[in-house]
C-alpha positions as CSV (number, residue, x, y, z in Angstrom):
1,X,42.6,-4.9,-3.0
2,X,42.2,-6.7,-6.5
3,X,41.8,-10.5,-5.6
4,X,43.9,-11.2,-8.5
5,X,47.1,-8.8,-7.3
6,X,46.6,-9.9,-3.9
7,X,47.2,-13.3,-4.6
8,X,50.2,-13.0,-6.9
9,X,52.1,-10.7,-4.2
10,X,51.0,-12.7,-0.8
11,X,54.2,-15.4,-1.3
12,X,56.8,-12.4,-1.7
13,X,55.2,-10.1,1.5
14,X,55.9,-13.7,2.9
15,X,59.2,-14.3,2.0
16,X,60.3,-10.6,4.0
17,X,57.5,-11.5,6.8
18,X,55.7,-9.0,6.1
19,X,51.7,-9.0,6.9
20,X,49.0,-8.0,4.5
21,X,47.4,-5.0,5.6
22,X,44.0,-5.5,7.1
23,X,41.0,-3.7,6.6
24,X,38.6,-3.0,9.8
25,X,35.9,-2.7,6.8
26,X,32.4,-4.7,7.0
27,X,30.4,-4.1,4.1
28,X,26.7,-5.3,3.3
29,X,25.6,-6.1,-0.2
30,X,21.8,-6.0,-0.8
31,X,20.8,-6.2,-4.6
32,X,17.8,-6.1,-6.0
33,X,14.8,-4.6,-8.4
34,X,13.0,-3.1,-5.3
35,X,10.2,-2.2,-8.1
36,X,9.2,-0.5,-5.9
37,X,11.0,-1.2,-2.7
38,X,8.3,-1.9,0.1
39,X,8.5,-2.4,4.1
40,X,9.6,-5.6,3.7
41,X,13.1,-4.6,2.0
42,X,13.1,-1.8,4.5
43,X,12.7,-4.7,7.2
44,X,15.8,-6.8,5.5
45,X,17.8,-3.9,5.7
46,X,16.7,-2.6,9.7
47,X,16.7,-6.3,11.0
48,X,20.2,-6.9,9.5
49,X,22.2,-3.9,11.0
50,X,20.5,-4.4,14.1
51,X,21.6,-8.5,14.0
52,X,25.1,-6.9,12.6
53,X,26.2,-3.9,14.6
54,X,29.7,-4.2,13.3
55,X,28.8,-3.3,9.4
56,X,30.1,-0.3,9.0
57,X,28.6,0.0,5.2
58,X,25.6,-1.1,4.0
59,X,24.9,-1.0,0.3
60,X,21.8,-1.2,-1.7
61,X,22.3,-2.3,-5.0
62,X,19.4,-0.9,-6.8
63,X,18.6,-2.8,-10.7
64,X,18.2,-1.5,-13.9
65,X,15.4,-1.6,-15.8
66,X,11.5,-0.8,-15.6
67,X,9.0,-2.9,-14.2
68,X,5.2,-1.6,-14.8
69,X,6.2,2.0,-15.2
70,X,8.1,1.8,-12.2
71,X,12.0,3.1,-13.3
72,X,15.5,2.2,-11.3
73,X,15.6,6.5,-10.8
74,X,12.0,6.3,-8.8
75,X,12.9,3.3,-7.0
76,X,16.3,5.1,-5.8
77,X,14.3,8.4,-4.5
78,X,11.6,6.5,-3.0
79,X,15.2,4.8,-0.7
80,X,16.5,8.4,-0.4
81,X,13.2,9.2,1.8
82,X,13.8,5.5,4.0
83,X,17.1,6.3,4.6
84,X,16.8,8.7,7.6
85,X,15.0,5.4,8.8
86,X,17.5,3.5,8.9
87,X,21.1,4.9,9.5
88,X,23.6,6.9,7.8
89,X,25.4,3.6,7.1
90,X,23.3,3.1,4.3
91,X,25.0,3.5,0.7
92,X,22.7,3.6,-2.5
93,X,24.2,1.8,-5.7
94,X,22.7,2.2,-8.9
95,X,24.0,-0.7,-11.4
96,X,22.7,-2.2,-14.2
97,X,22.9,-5.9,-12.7
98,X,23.4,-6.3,-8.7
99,X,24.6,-9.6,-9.1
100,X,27.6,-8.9,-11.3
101,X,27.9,-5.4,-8.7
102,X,28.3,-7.7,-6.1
103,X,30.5,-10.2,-7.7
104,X,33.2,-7.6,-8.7
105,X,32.8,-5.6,-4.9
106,X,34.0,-9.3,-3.8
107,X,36.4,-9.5,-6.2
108,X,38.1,-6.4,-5.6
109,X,37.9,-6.3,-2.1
110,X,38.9,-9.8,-0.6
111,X,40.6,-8.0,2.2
112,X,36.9,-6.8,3.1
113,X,34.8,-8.5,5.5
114,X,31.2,-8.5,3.5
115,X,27.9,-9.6,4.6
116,X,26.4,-10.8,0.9
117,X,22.9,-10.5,1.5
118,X,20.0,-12.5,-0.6
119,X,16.4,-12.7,-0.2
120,X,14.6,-15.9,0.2
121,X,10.9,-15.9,0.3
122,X,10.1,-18.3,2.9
123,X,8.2,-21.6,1.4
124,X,9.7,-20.7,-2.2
125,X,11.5,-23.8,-3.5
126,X,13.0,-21.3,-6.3
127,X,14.2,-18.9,-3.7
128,X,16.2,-21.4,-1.8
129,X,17.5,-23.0,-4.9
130,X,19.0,-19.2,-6.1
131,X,20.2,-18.3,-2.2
132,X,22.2,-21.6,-2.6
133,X,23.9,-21.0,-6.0
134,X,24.1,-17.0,-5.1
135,X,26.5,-18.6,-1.4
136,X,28.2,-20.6,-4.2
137,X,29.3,-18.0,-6.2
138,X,30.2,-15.6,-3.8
139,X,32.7,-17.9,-1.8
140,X,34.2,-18.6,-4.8
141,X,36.1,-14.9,-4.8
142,X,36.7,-14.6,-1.1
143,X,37.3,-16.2,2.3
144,X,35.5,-13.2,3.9
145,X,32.0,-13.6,2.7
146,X,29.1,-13.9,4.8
147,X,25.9,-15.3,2.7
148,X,22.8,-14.1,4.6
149,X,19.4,-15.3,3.3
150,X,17.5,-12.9,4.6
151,X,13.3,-14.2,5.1
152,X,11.4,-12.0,3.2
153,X,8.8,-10.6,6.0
154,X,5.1,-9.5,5.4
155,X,4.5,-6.7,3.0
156,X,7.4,-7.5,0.4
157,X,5.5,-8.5,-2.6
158,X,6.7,-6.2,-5.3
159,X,3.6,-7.6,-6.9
160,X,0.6,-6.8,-4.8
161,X,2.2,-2.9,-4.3
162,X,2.2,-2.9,-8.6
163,X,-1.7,-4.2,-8.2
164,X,-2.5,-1.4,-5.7
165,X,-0.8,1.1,-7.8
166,X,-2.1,-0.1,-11.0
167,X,-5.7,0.0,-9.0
168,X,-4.7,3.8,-8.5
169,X,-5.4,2.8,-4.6
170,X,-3.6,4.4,-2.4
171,X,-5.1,3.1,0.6
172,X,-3.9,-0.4,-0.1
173,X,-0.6,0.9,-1.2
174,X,0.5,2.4,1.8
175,X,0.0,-1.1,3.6
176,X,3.2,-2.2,1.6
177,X,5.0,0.8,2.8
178,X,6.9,1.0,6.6
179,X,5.4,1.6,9.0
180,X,7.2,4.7,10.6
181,X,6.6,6.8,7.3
182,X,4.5,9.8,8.1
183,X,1.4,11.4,5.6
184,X,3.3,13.7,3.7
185,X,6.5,10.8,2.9
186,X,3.6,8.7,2.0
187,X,2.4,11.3,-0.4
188,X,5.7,11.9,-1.7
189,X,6.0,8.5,-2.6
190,X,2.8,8.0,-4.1
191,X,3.8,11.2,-6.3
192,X,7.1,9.8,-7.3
193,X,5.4,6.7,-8.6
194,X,3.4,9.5,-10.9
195,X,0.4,8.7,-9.4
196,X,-2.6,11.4,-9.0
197,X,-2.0,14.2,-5.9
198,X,-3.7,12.7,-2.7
199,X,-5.6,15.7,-1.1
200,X,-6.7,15.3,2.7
201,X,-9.7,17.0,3.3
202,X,-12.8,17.1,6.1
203,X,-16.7,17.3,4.9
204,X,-18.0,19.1,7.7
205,X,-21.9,19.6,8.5
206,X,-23.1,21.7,11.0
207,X,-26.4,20.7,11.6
208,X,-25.9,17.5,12.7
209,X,-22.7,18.1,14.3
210,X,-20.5,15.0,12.0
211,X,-17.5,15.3,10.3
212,X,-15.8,13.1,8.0
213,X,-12.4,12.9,7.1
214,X,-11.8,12.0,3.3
215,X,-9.0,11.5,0.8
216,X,-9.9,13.1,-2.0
217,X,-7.9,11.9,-5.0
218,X,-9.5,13.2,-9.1
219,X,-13.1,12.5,-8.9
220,X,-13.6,10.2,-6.0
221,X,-14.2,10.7,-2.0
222,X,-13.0,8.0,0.6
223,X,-14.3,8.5,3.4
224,X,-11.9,7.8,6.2
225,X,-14.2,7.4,9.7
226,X,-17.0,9.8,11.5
227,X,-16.7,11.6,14.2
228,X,-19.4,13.2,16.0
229,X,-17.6,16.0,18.1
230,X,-18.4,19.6,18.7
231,X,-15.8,21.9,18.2
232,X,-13.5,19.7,16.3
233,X,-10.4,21.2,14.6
234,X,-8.2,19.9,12.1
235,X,-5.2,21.0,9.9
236,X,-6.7,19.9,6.9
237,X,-8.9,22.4,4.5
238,X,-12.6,21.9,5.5
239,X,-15.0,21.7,2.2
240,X,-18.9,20.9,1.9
241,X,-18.9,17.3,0.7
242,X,-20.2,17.9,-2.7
243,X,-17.8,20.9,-3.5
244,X,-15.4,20.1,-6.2
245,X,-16.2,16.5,-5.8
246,X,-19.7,15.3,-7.4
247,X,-21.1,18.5,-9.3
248,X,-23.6,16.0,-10.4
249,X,-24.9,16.0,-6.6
250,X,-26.9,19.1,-5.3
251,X,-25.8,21.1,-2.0
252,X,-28.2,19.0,0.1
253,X,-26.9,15.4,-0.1
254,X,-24.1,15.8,2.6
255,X,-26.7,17.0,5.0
256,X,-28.7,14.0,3.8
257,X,-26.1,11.3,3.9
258,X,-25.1,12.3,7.1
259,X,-28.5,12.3,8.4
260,X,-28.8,8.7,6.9
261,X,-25.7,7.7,8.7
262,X,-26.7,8.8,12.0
263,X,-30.3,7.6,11.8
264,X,-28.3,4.1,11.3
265,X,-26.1,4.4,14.1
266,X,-29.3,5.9,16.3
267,X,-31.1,2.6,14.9
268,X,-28.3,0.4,16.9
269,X,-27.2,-1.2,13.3
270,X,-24.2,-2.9,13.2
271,X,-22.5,-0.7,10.2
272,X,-18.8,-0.3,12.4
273,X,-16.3,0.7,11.4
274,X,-17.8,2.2,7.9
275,X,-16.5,1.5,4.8
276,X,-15.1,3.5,2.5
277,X,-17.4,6.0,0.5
278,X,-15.8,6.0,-3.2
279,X,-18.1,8.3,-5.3
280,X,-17.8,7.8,-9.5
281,X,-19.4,10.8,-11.1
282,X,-17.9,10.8,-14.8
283,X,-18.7,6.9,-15.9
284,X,-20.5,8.1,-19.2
285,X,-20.7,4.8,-20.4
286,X,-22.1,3.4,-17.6
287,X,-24.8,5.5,-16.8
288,X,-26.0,5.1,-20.6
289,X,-26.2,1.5,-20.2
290,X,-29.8,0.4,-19.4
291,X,-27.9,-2.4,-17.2
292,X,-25.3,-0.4,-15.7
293,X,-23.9,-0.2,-12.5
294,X,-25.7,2.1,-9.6
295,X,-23.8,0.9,-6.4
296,X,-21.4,-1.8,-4.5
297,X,-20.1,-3.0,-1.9
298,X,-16.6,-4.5,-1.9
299,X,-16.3,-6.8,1.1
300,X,-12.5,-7.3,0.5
301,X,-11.4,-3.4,1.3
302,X,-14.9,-2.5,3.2
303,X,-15.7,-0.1,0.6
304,X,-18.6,1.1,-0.7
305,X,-18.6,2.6,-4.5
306,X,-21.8,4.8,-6.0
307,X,-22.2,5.6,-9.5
308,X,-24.0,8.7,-9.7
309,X,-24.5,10.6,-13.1
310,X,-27.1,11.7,-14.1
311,X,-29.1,10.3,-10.9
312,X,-31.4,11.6,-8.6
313,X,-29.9,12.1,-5.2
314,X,-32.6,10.3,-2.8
315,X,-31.8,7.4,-5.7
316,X,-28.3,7.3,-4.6
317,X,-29.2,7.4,-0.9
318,X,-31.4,4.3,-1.4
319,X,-28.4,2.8,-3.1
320,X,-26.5,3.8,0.0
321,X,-28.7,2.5,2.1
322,X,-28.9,-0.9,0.3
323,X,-25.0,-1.5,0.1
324,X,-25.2,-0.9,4.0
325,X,-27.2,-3.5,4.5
326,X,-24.1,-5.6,3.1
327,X,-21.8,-4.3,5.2
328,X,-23.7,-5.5,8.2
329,X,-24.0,-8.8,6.4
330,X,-20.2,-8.5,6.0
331,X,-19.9,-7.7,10.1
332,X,-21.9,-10.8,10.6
333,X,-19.3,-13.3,8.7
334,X,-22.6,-13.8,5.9
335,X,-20.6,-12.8,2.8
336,X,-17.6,-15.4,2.6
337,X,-19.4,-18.0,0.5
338,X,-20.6,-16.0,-1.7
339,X,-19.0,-17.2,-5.2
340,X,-21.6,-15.3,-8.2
341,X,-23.2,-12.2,-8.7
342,X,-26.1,-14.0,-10.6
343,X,-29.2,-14.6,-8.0
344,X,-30.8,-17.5,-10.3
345,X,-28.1,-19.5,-9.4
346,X,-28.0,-21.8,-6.4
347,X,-26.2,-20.4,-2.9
348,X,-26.6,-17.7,-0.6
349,X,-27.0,-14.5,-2.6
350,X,-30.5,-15.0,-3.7
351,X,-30.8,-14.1,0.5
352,X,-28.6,-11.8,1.0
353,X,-30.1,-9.4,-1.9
354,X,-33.4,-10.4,-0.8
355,X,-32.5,-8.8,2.6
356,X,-30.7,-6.2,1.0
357,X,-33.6,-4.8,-0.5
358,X,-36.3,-5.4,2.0
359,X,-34.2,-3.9,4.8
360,X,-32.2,-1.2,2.7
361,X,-35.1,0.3,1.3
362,X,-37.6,0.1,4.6
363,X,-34.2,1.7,6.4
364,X,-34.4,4.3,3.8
365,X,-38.0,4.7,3.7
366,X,-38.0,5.3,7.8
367,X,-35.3,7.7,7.6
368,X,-37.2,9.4,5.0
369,X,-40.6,9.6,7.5
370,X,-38.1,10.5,10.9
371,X,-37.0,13.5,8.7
372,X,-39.8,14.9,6.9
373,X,-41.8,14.5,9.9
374,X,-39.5,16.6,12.2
């Protein structure tokens, strides 16, 4: 009932004794940009009607406008696929401003017990400061209203999901996405953000018995683990590892990077888990620059990335083999105070490359004898 009507009729119900009808309604208001909306709004929304069994509604106010390509339309479907989630309690509003949506549900429904919801980042002096003068406001229209500042829980950051999506990584992505979505919602997701098709695939090689899950997404391979199993099935297509991949790699260097792989393993080096394997095939400019990149390794994802037009193969193993090398260093805690990428200056790279090479390439040159000399 309007706020305004309610009050200027109360006195005559009065007068005849008669009561106000009451409503058994208890509705949750959460607002928001959820650009994109990530496991931690999920959690706000599970922890709440699990704290608050008697809300019968709960309402997602989803913003208007676009942050960093991301539009209120994609934000709304990527809800549609947590609802089933969560409960069939939950309501999705679309409105140009959840606060004033908010203020006028109050407004015109004072007989309506309402859980107003608003998210406070915990540590964030701003956050408080708005969850105070949000409780403010929304007491002001009725004596019904529950404020809940809701802590915001790991994964929230709106930000660092933009970052991973602007990266076109959709490993990191899905670490800002709940937990109890499956492969193919994932996917979905990651499609309704217009990002490039994910394709799951397995390189498979039969001499040596290894397979290798991979994500295959435009013109780059992550590798997801090895296994070394006879017989092992998987729903996923099976494809040689250069096939549709890295044309610029011949038919052999699956066989051969496998091979390298287990010769490390064999060798008792401590490369567990592996790291990524991202594969960049089509950087003209780079491989016509003298300087260029040929390989790295990325300590902060445990990835390793190798540029490889216009290369020779056993070049890009040696590479392999060298960015290896850091991820052992990695294993071993040796990389954290590592702040340049320029040996001449002072610190602990000058080292670390120097062991790099030695080891990478004498790993690579050994492998090389075991092999030929089979």
């Amino acid at each position: 009932m309007n706020f305004l009507v309610r009050e200027l009729i109360q006195p005559i119900l009065e007068d005849f004794q008669i009561e106000m009808p009451q409503s058994n309604e208890v509705v949750a208001l959460f607002g928001g940009g959820f650009k994109p909306p990530t496991k931690g709004h999920f959690g706000v929304v599970k922890q709440i009607l699990e704290d608050y069994p008697n809300i019968t509604e709960f309402q997602i106010v989803v913003g208007g406008g676009t942050r960093d390509g991301i539009t209120p339309e994609m934000s709304m479907k990527i809800w549609e696929i947590y609802k089933p989630l969560l409960s069939d309690k939950v309501k999705l509003i679309s409105s140009t401003s959840p606060l004033t949506y908010i203020k006028d549900y109050i407004k015109e429904n004072s007989d309506t017990e309402i859980y107003a919801v608003v998210g406070a980042r915990e540590g964030d002096e701003q956050d408080v400061k708005d969850f105070e003068q949000r409780k403010t406001l929304y007491k002001r229209y009725g004596n019904k209203v529950n404020v809940i500042k809701s802590e915001s829980e790991g994964g929230t950051s709106g930000t660092k999901a933009r970052k991973a999506l602007s990266d076109n990584n959709f490993e990191a992505f899905v670490n800002y996405l709940p937990n109890g979505l499956d492969s193919s919602a994932q996917q979905q997701i990651w499609n309704i953000l217009g990002k490039e098709q994910i394709e799951e695939i397995v390189a498979t090689d039969n001499r040596t018995d290894i397979n290798i899950p991979l994500v295959k997404q435009s013109n780059t391979a992550i590798a997801k683990t090895i296994m070394r199993k006879k017989d092992f099935k998987t729903p996923d297509p099976k494809i040689e590892f250069s096939e549709n991949l890295n044309e610029s790699i011949n038919d052999s260097f699956d066989d051969a990077l496998n091979s390298l792989i287990k010769y490390m393993t064999d060798q008792g080096m401590n490369i567990q888990p592996l790291p990524s394997l991202k594969i960049i095939d089509n950087d003209v400019e780079n491989a016509n620059n003298v300087l260029g990149k040929t390989a790295y390794y990325d300590p902060n994802n445990c990835s390793i990335t190798l540029y490889t037009l216009n290369r020779h193969p056993k070049d890009i193993l040696r590479s392999f083999s060298h960015e290896m090398i850091h991820r052992i260093q990695d294993n071993e805690g040796r990389l954290i105070n590592v702040t340049t990428s320029n040996t001449n200056e002072d610190g602990d790279l000058p080292e670390l490359e120097r062991e790099a090479y030695l080891k990478g390439n004498m790993t690579f040159r050994n492998w090389e004898d075991s092999v030929k000399n089979v």
